[in-house]
C-alpha positions, 0 to 999 in steps of 0.5 A: 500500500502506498501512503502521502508522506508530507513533512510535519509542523512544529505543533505535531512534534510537540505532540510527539515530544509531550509522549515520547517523554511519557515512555522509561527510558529503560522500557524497550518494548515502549520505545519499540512501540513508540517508534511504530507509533510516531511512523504511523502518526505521520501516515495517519496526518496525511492519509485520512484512510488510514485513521482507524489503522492501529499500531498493531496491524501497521506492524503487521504490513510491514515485513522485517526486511522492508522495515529499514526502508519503510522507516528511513523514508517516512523519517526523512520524509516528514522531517523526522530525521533529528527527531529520531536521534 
């Protein structure tokens, strides 16, 4: 499936900042969580078919192999990049 990746606004990293600093540091199924969170979060903006989509069935659309790829470009895409450090 293709989606629309568009960058983000400020506003909307402030909203992903305000929970990804909700998550323990030493918690890596959250961290692993939010990761897919944020991915979808940037899918859900800009792709209104996409709004019912959980975390989990995105997990399940991507293959492990792709996932590089997949996270790469939305991460670059929507500006994501130094959010991600």
């Amino acid at each position: 499936k293709e989606y629309i990746i568009k960058p983000l606004s400020m506003l909307d990293i402030k909203k992903l900042n305000i929970e990804k600093k909700k998550i323990k540091k030493d918690d890596d199924i959250a961290v692993y969580d939010f990761s897919f969170y944020t991915l979808l979060a940037v899918i859900k903006k800009w792709n209104p078919e996409a709004k019912d989509l959980t975390v989990d069935q995105f997990e399940e659309m991507i293959d492990v192999d792709d996932f590089e790829r997949v996270q790469k470009a939305i991460v670059q895409i929507s500006g994501l990049k130094k959010y991600f450090k």
